[in-house]
Every structure is written in structure tokens, then in C-alpha cells.
C-alpha positions in Angstrom: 0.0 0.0 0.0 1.4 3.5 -0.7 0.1 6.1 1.1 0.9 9.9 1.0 -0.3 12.5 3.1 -0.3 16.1 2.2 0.2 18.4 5.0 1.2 21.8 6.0 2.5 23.1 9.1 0.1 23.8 12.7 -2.4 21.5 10.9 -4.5 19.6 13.6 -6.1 17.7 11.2 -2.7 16.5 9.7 -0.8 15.8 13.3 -4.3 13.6 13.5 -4.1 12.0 10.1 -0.5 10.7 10.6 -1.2 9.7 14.2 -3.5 7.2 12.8 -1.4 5.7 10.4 1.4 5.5 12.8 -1.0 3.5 14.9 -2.3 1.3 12.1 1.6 0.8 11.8 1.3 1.9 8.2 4.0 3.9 6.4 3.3 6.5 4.7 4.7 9.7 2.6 4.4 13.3 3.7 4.4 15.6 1.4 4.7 19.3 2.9 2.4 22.2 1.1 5.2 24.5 1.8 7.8 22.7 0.2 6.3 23.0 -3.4 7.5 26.0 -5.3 3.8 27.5 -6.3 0.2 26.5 -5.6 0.4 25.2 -8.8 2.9 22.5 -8.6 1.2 21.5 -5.4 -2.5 21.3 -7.5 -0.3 19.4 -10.4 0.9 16.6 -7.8 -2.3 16.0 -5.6 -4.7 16.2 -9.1 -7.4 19.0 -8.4 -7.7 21.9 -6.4 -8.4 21.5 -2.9 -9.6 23.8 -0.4 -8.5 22.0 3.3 -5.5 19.8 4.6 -4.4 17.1 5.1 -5.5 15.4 1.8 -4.3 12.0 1.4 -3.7 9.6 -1.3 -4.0 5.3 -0.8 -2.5 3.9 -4.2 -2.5 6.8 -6.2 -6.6 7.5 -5.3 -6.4 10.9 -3.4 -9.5 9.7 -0.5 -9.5 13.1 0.8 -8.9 14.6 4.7 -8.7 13.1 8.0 -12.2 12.1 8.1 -12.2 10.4 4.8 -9.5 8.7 6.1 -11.3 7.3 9.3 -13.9 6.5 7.0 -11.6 4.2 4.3 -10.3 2.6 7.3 -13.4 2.0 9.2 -15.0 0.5 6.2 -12.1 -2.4 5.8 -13.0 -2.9 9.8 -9.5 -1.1 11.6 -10.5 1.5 12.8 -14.6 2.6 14.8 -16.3 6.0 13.8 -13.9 8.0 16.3 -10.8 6.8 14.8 -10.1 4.5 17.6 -8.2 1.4 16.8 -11.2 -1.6 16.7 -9.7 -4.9 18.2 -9.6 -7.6 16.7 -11.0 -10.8 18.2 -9.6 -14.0 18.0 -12.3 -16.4 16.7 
């Protein structure tokens, strides 16, 4: 899985969205808003124009922000509607 989060600095939302994947133990690839050159390199890379951060793309598919995230990973059963890790029983 390749994952790449698009952040920018004092972003709640982003501190959140890679605290999440750090607990789901997945790696991922931060890309920093203020390390592109213009807005429009940084529209060029993530695809469209977007209007909050993070974004975040899961094998090239930009899923959106932190909640879109919590959602993609509550729908394959990881995490609950809060963003808390689920556990998983043994059977």
C-alpha cells in the first residue's frame, strides 16, 4: 500500500491524520504544502484543487482529509467512527 499524506505546518487535522497511520503501523509519505514552489505544482501533484488539509492519497486515489481517512479505514474494519483502533478478536 502507498500512502501519502499532504500536509502543512500547525495542521490539527494533519498531526491527526498521521497519528493514525502510525498506529495502524502503516508507512506512509508526507508531502509538505510548503515545500512546493507554487500553488500550482502542489495542485499538479495532488490532481485538483483542494480547499483543506491534510489530503491524502492510498495507491494513487487521493480519498480526501482526516475524516475520509477514518472512513476508508473503518469500512475495511480497523478502525470505529472516532478513529479508535477496533480490536480484533480471536475467533
Amino acid at each position: 500500500m502507498r500512502i501519502i499524506v499532504y500536509s502543512k505546518n500547525n495542521c490539527i487535522y494533519c498531526t491527526k491524520a498521521k497519528g493514525l497511520l502510525d498506529k495502524l503501523n502503516l508507512k506512509y509519505i508526507e508531502k509538505k504544502f510548503e515545500d512546493y514552489k507554487s500553488v500550482d505544482d502542489f495542485k499538479k501533484d495532488i490532481g485538483k484543487q483542494v480547499r483543506t488539509m491534510p489530503q491524502i492519497k492510498i495507491n494513487g486515489n487521493l480519498i480526501g482529509g482526516y475524516n475520509q481517512l477514518v472512513e476508508h479505514f473503518t469500512e475495511q474494519g480497523l478502525v470505529n467512527f472516532k478513529g479508535e483502533i477496533v480490536e480484533r478478536r480471536q475467533g
